[in-house]
ZASEDREN-329744 format. One line per 10 residues: their letters; for each residue x, y, z of N, C-alpha, C. Coordinates in steps of 0.2 Angstrom, whole numbers. Example, Ala and Ser with C-alpha at 12.3 -4.5 7.8 and 13.67 -1.06 7.14 Angstrom:
as> 66 -28 39 62 -22 39 66 -16 39  64 -11 35 68 -5 36 64 0 39
// end
This chain:
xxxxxxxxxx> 126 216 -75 123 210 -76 123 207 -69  116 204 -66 117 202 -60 123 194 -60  124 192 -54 128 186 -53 125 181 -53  129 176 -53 127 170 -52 123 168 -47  124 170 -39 119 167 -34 117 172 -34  115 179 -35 108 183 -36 105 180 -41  107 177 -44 101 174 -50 98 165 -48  103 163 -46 98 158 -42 93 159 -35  95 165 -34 93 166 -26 86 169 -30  85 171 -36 79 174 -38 73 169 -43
xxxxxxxxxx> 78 167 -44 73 159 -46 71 155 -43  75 153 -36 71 148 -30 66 153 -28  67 159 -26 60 162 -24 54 160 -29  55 161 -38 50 160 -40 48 154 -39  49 150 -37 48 143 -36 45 141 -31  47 144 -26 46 144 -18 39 147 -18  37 154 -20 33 159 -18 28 157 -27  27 158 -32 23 159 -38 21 151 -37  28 146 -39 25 139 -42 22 135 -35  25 138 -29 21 133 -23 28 126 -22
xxxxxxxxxx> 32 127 -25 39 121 -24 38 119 -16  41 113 -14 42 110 -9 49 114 -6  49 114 0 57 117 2 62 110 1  61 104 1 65 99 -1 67 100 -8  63 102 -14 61 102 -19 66 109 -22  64 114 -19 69 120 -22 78 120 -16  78 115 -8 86 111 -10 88 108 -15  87 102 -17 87 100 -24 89 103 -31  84 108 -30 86 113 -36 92 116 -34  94 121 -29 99 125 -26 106 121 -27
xxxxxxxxxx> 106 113 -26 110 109 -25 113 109 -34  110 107 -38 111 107 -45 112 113 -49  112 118 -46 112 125 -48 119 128 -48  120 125 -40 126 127 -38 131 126 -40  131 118 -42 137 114 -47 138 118 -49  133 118 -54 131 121 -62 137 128 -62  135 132 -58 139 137 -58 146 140 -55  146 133 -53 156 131 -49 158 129 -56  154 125 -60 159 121 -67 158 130 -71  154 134 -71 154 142 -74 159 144 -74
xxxxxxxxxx> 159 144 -67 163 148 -64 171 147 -66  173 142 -67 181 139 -70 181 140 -75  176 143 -80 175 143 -89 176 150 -88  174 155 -85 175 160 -84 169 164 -85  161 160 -85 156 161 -89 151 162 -80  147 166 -84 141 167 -81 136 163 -80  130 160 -78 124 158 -79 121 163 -86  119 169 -87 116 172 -92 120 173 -96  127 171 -96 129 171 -103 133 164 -104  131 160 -102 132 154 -104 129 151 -111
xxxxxxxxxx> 133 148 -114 130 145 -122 131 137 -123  126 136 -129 128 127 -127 132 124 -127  137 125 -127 146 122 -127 145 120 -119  144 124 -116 145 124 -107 139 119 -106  134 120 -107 131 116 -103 132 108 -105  134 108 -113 135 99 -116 140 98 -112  146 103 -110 152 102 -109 152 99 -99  146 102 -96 145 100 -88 141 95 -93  138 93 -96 134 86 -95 139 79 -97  144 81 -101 151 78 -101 156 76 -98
xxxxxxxxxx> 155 82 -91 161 83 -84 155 78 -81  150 78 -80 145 74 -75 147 65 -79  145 65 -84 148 56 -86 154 56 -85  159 58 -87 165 57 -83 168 57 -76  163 58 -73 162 58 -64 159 52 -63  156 48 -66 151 44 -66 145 44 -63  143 49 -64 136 51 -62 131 46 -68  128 45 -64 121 42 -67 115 43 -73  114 41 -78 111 44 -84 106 46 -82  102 45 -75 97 48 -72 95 54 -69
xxxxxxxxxx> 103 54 -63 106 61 -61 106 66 -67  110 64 -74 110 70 -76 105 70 -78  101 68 -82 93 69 -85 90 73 -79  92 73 -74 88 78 -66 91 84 -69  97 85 -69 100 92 -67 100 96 -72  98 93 -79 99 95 -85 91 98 -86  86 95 -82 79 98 -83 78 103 -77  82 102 -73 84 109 -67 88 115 -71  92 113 -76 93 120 -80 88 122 -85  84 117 -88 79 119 -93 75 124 -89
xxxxxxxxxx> 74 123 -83 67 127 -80 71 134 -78  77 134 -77 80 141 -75 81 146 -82  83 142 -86 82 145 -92 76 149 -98  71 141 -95 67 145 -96 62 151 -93  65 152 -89 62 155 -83 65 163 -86  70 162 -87 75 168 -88 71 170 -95  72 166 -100 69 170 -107 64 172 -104  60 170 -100 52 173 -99 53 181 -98  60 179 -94 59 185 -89 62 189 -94  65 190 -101 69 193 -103 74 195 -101
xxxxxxxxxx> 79 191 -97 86 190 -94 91 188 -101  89 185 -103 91 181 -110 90 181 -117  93 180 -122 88 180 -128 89 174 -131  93 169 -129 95 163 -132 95 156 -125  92 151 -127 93 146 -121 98 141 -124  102 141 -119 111 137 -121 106 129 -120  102 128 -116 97 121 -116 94 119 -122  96 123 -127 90 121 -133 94 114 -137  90 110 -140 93 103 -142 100 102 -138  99 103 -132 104 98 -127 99 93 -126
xxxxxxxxxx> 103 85 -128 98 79 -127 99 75 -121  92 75 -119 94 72 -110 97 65 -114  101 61 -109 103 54 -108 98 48 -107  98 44 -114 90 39 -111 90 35 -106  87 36 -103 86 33 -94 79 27 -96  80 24 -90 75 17 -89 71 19 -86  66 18 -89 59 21 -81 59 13 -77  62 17 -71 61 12 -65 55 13 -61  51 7 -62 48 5 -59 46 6 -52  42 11 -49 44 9 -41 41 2 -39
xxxxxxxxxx> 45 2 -33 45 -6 -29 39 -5 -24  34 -12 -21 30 -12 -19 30 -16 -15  30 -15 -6 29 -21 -2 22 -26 -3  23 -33 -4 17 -35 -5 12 -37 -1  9 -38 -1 3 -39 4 1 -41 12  5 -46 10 7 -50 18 12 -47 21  16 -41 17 21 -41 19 20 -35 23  15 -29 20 11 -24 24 6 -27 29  3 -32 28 -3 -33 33 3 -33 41  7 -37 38 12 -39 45 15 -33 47
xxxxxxxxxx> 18 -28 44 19 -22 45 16 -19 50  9 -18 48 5 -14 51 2 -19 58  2 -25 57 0 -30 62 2 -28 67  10 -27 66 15 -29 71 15 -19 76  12 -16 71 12 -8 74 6 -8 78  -2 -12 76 -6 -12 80 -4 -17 87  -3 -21 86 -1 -24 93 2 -20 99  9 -18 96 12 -12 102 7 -8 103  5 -3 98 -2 2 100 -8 -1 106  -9 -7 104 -13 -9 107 -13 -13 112
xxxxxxxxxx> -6 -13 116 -4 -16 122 -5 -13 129  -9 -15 134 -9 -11 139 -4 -6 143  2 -8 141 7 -1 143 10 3 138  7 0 129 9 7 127 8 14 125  15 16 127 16 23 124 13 29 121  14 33 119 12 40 115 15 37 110  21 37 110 25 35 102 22 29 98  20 22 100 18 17 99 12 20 97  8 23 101 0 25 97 2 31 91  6 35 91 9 39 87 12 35 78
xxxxxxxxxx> 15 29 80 18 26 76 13 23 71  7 21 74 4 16 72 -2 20 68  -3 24 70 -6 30 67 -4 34 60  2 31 59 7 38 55 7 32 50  10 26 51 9 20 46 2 20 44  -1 18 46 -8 16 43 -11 23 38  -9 30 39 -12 36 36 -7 33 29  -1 31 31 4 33 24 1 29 21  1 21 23 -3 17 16 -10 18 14  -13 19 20 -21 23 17 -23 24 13
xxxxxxxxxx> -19 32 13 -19 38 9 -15 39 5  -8 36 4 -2 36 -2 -3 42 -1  2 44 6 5 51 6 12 53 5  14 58 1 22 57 1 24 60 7  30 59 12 32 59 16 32 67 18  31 70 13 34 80 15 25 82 16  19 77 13 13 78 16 9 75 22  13 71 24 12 69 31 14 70 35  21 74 37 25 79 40 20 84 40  14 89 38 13 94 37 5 93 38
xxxxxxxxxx> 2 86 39 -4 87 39 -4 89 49  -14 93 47 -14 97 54 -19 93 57  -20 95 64 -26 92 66 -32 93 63  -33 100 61 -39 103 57 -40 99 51  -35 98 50 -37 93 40 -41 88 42  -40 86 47 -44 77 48 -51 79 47  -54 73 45 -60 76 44 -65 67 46  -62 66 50 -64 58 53 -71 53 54  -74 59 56 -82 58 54 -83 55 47  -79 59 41 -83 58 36 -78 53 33
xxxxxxxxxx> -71 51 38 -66 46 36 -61 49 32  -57 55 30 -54 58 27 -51 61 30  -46 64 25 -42 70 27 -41 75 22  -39 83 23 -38 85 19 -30 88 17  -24 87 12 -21 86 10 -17 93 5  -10 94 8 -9 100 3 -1 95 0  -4 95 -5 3 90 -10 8 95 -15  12 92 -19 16 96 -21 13 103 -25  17 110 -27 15 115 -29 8 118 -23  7 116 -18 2 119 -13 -8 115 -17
xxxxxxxxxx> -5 110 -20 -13 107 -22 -14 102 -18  -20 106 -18 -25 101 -10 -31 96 -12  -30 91 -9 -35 86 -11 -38 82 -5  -42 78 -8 -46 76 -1 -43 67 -2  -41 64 5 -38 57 3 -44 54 9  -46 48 6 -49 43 9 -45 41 15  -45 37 20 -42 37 25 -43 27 28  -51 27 27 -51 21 27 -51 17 36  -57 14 38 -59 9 43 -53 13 48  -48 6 44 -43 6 52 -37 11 53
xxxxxxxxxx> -36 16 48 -33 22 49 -37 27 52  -43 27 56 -47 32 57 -46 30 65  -48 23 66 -47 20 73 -39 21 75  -34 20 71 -28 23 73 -27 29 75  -27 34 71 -29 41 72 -34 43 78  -39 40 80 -43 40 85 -39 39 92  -35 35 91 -31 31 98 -28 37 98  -25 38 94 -17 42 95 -19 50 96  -25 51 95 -27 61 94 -30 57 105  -33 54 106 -34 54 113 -31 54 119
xxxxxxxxxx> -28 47 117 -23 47 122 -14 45 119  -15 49 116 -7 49 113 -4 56 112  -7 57 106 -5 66 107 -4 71 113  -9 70 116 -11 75 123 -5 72 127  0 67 125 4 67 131 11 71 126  11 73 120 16 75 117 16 81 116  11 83 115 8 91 115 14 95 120  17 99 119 23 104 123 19 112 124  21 114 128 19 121 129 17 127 123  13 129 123 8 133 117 5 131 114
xxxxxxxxxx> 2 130 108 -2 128 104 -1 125 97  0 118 95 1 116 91 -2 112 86  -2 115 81 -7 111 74 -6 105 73  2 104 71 4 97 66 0 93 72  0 86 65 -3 82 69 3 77 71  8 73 68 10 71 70 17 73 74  18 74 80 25 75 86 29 72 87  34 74 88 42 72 91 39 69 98  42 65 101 43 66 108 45 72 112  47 76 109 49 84 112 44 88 111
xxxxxxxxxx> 38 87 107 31 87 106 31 94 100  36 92 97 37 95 90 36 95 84  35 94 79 31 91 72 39 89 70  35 82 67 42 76 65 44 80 60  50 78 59 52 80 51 55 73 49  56 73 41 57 69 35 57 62 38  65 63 41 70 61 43 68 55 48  64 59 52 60 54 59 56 51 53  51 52 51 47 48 47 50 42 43  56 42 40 59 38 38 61 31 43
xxxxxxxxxx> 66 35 46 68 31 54 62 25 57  54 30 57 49 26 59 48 20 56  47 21 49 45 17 43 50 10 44  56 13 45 62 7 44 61 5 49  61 7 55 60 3 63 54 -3 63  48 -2 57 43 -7 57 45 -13 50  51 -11 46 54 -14 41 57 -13 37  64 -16 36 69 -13 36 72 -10 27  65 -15 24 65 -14 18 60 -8 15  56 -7 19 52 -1 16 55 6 17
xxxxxxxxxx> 49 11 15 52 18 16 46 20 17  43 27 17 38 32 16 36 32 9  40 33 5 39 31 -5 37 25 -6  40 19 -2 36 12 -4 32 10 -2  28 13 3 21 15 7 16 17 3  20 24 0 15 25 -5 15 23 -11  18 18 -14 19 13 -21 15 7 -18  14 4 -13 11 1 -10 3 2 -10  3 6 -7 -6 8 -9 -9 8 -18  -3 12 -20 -6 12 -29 -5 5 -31
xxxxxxxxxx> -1 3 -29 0 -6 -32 -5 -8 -29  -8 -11 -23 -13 -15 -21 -20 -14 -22  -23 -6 -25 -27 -4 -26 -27 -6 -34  -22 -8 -38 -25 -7 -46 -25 -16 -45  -21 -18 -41 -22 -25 -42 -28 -29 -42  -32 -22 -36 -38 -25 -33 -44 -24 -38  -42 -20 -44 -48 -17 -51 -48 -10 -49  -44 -6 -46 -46 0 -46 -43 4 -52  -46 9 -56 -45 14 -60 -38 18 -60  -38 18 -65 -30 21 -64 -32 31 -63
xxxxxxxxxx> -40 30 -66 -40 40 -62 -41 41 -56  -43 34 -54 -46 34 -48 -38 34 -41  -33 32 -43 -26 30 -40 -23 37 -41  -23 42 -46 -22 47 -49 -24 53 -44  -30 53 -45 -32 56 -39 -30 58 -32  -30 52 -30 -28 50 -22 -21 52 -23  -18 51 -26 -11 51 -27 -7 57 -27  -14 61 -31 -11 69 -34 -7 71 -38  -6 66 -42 -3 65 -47 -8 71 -54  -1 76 -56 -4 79 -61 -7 77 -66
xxxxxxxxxx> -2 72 -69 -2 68 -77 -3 59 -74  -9 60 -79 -12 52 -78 -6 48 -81  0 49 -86 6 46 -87 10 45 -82  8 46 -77 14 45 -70 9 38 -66  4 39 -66 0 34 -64 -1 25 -68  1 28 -75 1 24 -79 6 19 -76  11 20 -72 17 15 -72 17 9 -66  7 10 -64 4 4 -57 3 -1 -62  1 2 -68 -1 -4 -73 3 -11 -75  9 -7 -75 15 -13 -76 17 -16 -69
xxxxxxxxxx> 16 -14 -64 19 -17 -57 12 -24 -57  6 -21 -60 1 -25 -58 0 -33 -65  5 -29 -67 5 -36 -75 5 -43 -72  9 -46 -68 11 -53 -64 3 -55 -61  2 -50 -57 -6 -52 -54 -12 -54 -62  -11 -49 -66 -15 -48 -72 -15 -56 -75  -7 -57 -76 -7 -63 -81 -9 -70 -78  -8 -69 -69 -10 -75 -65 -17 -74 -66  -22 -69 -64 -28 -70 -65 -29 -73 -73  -28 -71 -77 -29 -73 -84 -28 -81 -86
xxxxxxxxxx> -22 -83 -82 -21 -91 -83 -24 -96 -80  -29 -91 -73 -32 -95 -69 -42 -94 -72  -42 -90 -78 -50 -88 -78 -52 -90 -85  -43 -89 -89 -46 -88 -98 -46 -94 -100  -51 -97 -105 -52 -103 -106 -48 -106 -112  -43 -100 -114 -36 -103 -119 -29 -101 -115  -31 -102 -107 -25 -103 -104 -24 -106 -100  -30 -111 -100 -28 -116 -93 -27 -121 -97  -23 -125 -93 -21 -132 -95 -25 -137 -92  -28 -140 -97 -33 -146 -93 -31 -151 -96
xxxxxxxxx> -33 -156 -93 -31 -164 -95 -35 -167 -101  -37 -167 -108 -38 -169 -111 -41 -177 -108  -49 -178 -113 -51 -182 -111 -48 -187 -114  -49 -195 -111 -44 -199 -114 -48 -201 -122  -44 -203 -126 -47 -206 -133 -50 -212 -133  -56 -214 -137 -59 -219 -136 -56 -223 -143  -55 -229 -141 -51 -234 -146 -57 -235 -150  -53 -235 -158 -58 -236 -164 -62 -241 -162  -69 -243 -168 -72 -251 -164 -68 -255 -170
// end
């Protein structure tokens, strides 16, 4: 019977290679896998012959750690997938997963810079961009911001977009998001003119020896990874990130009347049930238009009573 890391090492490939996973995304998986078969390993059990004792039993060793009803609701659905991966493959004939009940978690809401709080974000990136002595990076920065909020890109698709995707004539770009699904993202007026700046006289000064696609570079003239992208994000504010860039876009777009297929879309979102959760961010705006339009919510002054004669 194979082992334990030959048997993970053959399920990150299906994931990697058949399902399209992200490489952040099958770490993730690795990271919880591994646990999974350190607590195995002390039981004196296998992965494929593990049974539901073991795995209720690591979901009991994980609250007693204090881990999170969230955390394990993850790691718990990272065993489902390996499991059932395994019956498929005929590795197994029993999933030790079966009625293990996740831990009811709260769906949190993501958080959304609001408006004034982006316009200034972004104010403050065109400015340096557009100061007579700046930089590559400064045009590179202001570029990278305005594409996140645009487009609602997750941060692993904008690391990854090429100069070829741009499509800036027609105002877009073209987009490979999670599982390798490519979609076409609007871009929009002043992310086009930033992109403009930064592809002329920005790039070309970070461009390094041979031939490079990505669009966005290191000052080493390297394709940024996560990490920088996150760094940049904070250095324009210290509250945001690349994930509230792009909660930010689906919030201000449904606020504005936009469709929730239509946020879906852009978003690349599988299941219209993930998009469904701008609806609630956008409830505050809802209720204040409602109290300022609907004629059984405004409070008006009552005209005064006319005294009997």
């Amino acid at each position: 019977m194979a082992g334990n890391a030959e048997i993970v090492r053959e399920y990150l490939t299906c994931l990697r290679v058949e399902r399209g996973l992200r490489p952040l995304t099958c770490q993730s998986y690795a990271k919880d896998l591994e646990q999974f078969t350190e607590f195995l390993e002390g039981c004196n059990r296998l992965l494929l012959t593990a049974q539901h004792e073991d795995v209720s039993g690591w979901m009991e060793h994980l609250r007693t750690h204090d881990r999170t009803d969230r955390a394990i609701a993850r790691k718990l659905s990272c065993l489902r997938g390996l499991y059932k991966w395994a019956l498929l493959d005929r590795r197994i004939a029993h999933d030790p997963t079966l009625h293990i009940q996740a831990p009811s978690t709260w769906k949190v809401l993501p958080k959304a810079l609001s408006e004034p709080d982006m316009v200034a974000m972004l104010g403050l990136a065109e400015v340096n961009a557009n100061h007579p002595q700046a930089n590559a990076l400064l045009l590179r920065d202001h570029a990278l911001l305005e594409v996140l909020y645009a487009g609602g890109l997750r941060v692993g698709e904008i690391v990854g977009l090429r100069v070829e995707d741009l499509q800036l004539e027609q105002g877009c770009a073209h987009v490979r998001g999670k599982g390798d699904k490519e979609r076409i993202v609007p871009l929009g007026a002043k992310a086009v003119t930033a992109v403009r700046a930064y592809l002329e006289r920005g790039r070309v000064a970070l461009v390094s020896r041979g031939v490079q696609r990505t669009l966005f570079l290191s000052h080493t003239g390297k394709p940024l990874t996560t990490q920088w992208v996150w760094r940049i994000v904070k250095r324009h504010n210290a509250t945001a990130s690349p994930h509230r860039l792009r909660h930010s876009c689906a919030t201000h777009m449904v606020e504005h009347g936009a469709d929730l297929r239509t946020v879906q879309t852009l978003l690349g979102h599988a299941d219209i049930a993930t998009t469904q959760v701008y609806t609630h961010l956008a409830l505050g705006r809802l209720k204040e238009v409602h109290r300022l339009h609907h004629p059984r919510s405004q409070r008006r002054a009552l005209p005064p009573r006319e005294e009997a004669a």
